[in-house]
C-alpha positions in Angstrom: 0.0 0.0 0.0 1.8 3.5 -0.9 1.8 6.1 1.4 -1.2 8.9 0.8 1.4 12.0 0.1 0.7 15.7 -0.9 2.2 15.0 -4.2 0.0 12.1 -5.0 -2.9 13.7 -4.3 -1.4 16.6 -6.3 -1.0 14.4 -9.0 -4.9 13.2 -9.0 -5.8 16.5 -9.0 -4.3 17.6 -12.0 -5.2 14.3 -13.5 -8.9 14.4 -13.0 -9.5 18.2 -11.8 -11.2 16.6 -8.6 -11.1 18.8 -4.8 -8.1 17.8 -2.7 -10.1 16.4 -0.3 -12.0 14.4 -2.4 -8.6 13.0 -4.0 -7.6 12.4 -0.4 -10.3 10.3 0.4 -10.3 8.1 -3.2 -6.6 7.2 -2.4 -6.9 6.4 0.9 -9.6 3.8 -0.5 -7.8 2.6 -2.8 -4.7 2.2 -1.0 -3.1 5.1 -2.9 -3.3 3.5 -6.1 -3.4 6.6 -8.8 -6.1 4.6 -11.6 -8.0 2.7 -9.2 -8.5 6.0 -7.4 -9.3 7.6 -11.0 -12.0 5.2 -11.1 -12.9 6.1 -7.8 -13.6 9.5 -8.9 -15.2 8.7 -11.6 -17.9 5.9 -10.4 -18.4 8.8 -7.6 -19.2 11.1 -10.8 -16.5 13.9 -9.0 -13.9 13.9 -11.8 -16.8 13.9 -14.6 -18.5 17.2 -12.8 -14.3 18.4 -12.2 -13.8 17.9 -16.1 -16.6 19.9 -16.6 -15.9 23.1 -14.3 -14.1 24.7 -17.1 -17.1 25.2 -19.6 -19.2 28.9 -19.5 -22.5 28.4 -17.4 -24.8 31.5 -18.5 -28.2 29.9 -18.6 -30.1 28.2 -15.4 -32.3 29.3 -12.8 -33.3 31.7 -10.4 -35.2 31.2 -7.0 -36.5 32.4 -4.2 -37.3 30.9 -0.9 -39.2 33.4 2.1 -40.4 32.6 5.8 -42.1 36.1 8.3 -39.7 38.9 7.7 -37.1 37.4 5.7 -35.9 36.2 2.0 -33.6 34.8 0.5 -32.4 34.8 -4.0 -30.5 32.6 -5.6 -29.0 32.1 -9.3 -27.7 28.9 -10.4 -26.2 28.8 -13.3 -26.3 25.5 -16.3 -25.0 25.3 -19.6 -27.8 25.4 -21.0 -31.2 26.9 -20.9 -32.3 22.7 -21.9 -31.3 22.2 -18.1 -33.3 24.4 -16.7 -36.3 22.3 -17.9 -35.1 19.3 -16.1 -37.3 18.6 -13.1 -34.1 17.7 -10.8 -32.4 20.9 -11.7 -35.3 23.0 -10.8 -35.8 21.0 -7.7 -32.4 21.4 -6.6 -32.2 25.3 -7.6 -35.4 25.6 -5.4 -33.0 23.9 -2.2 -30.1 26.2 -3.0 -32.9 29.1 -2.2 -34.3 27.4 1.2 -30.5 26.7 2.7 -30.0 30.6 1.8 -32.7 31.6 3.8 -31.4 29.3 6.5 -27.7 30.0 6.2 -27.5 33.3 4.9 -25.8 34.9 1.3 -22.4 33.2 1.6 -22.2 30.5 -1.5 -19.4 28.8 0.3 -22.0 28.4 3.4 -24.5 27.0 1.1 -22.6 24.4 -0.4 -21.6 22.9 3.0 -24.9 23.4 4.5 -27.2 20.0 4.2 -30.4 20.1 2.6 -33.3 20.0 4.6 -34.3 16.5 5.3 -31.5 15.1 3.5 -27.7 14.1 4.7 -26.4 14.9 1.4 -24.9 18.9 1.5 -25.7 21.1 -1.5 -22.2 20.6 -2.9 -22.7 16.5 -3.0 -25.8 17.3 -4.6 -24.6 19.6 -7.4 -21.4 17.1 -8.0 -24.4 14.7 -8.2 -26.7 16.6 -10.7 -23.7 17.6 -13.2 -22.5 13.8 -13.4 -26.5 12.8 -14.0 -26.8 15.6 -16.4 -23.5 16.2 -17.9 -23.4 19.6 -17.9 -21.2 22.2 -15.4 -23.1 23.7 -13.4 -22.5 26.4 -10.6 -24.4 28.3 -7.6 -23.1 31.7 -8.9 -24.9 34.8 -6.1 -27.5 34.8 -3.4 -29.1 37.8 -1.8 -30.9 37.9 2.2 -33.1 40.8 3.2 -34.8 40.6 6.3 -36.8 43.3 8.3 -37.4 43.8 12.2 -40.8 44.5 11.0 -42.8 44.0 8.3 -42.6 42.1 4.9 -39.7 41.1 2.3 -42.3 40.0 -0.5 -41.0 38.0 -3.3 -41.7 38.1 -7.3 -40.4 35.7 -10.2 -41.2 37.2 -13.5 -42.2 33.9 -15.9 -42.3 31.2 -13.3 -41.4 28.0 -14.6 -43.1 26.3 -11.2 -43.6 28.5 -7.7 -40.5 30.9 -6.7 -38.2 29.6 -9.6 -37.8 31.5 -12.9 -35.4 33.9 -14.7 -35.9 37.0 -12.9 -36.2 37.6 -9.5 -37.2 40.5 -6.7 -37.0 40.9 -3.1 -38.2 44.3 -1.9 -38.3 44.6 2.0 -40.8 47.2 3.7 -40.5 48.4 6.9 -44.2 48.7 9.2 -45.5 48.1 11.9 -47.0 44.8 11.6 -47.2 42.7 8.4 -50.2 42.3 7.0 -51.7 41.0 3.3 -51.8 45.1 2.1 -48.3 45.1 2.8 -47.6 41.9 1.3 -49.3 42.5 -1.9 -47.4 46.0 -2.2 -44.3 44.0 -2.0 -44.9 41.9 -4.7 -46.5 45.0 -6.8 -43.0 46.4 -5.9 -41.1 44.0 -7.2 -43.5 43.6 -10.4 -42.2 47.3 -10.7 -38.3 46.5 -10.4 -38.6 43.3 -13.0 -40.5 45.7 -15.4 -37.9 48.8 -14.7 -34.4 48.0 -13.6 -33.9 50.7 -10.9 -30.1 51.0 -9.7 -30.8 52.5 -6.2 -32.9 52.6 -4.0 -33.1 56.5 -3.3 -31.4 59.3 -4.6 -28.3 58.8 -1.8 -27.9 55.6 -3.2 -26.8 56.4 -6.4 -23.2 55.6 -7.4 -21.3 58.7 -7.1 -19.1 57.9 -10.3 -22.3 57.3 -12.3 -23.3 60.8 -11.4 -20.5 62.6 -12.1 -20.6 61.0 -15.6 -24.0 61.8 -16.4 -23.5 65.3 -15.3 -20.3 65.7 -17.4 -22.7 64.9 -20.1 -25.5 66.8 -19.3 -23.2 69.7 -19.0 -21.6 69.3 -22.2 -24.9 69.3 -23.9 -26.2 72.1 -22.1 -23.0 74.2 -23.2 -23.6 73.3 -26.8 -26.7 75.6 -26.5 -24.4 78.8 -26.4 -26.8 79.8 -22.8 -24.9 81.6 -20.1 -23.3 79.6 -17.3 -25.6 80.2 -15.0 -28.9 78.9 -16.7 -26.8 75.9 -18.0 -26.5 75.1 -14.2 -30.5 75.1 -14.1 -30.8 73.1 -17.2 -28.4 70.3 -15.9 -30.0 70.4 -12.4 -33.5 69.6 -13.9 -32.1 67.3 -16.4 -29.9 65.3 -13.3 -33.8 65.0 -11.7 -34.9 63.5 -14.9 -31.8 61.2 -14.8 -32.9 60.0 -10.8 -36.4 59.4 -12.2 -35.3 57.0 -14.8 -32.8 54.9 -12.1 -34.0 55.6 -8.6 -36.4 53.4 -7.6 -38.5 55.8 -5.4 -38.6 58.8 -7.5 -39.6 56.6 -10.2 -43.0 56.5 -11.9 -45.5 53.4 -10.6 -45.7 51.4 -13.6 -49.1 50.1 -12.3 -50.8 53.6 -12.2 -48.5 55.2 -14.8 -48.5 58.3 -13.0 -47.6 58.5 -9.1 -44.2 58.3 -7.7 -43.1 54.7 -6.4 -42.3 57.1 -3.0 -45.9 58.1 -2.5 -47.5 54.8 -3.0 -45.0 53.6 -0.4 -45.8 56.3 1.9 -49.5 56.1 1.5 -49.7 52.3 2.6 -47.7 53.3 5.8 -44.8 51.3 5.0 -41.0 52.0 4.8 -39.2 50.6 1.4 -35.7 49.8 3.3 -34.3 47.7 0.5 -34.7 45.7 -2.8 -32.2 43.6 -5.3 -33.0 42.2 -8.4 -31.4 38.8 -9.9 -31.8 38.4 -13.6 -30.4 35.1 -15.1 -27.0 35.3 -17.1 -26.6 39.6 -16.7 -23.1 40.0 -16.6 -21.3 36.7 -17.5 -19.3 36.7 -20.5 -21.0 34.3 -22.7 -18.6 32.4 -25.3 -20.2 32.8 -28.9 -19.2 29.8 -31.3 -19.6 29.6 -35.4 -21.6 26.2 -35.3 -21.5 25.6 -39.3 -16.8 25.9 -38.6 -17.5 24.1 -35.2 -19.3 21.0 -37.5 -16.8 21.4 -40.3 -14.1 21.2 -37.9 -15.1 18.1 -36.5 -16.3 16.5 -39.8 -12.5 17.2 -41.8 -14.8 19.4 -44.5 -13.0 22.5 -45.8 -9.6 20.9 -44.5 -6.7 21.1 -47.5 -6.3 18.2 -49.3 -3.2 15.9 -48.1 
């Protein structure tokens, strides 16, 4: 039996791309015998899901899980979107969600956390799910509001079953009590964030460099008009209002009335809007774009020189 050594397990690593301490553990069964412990791996389905970590994961799922005065989003990202029609996928995407809410936003937390009434952690499941399915697959963000008081209501725009979809809202209000007004606000609210795409919450919130950009802009338009300095000031303060309408949530039009302020429909149903985030699937991950007719002609020797 050889000694189980950092270098061997090194060595199974870069062989099959599997976590050290699942290399570890297939060469101490295998009485640190390198092939037999590839085998291991592989009849475990970790070096099939390992060899498959490389490859861009932009479509999937998103989810949402909630319990009295707290949320919890989720993304979890496939291949492709085929996958995200697969009743095991959705089911598992739909468990990421319920451990966030238990466990917090952390993705590392997530994966070692057990799935309710299961002894199999979110990771074993996942390294499961890709080997069944034979795609990679990855638990890419989650998001946790929670409230002292109050609601954080949920929405999933297109809902391929309850709470899972491809875009997601949380939107936590503050009151005094919760109640089925408040709840139903909520979910109005995030109807609204789905439909517009808000990037802060309030006017304070917006991101300082974004602002200084827009007004650089604003001013350089303004200038073109040949006005003095001073009404040039005026035009790009009401035009910088204009700008916080379009991208601040609460000074933004209600898209369900079309003409009061999110702010005032807040205020009106006695709540406080403390908070909201927005998960769409894919935004921001590079996606790889192939040309499928050179891919097949590639494969197939067609268009190659002649010997």
């Amino acid at each position: 039996m050889a000694e189980v050594t950092a270098a061997l397990v090194k060595d199974l690593r870069e062989k099959t791309g599997a976590g050290m301490m699942d290399c570890k553990k297939a060469l101490n069964e295998t009485g640190g015998e390198i092939e037999p412990a590839i085998d291991w791996l592989r009849k475990k389905g970790l070096a099939a899901a390992a060899k498959k970590s490389g490859r861009v994961a932009a479509e999937g799922l998103v989810a949402v899980a909630s319990a009295p005065r707290i949320a919890a989003m989720v993304e979890v990202n496939s291949e492709t979107d085929f996958v995200s029609r697969n009743e095991s996928f959705q089911a598992f995407v739909e468990n990421v969600a319920k451990v966030a809410l238990l466990v917090g936003e952390d993705v590392e937390a997530i994966k070692a956390a057990t799935i309710p009434g299961s002894d199999r952690t979110i990771a074993e499941d996942l390294t499961h799910l890709i080997a069944t399915i034979g795609e990679n697959m990855t638990i890419r963000r989650a998001r946790v509001l929670r409230v002292p008081s109050g609601v954080v209501a949920t929405y999933v725009h297109g809902a391929l079953r309850p709470g899972v979809g491809k875009i997601a809202v949380l939107a936590a209000l503050e009151a005094a009590s919760e109640s089925d007004a408040l709840e139903l606000l909520g979910r109005q609210i995030g109807m609204h964030v789905a439909a517009t795409r808000p990037a802060a919450l309030d006017v304070d919130a917006v991101d300082p460099a974004a602002l200084e950009r827009e007004r650089a802009v604003l001013s350089e338009q303004a200038r073109a008009s040949g006005k003095p300095e001073a009404i040039i000031e005026k035009m790009v303060n009401g035009r910088v209002q204009k700008y916080y309408e379009e991208v601040v949530l609460l000074e933004q039009v209600w898209v369900h009335d079309g003409e009061s302020r999110v702010k005032a429909v807040v205020q009106k149903a006695g709540g406080t809007l403390v908070a909201f985030d927005r998960f769409q699937l894919g935004e921001g991950i590079e996606k790889e774009t192939t040309d499928f007719a050179a891919e097949v002609a590639a494969v197939s020797g067609v268009g190659r020189p002649a010997a």
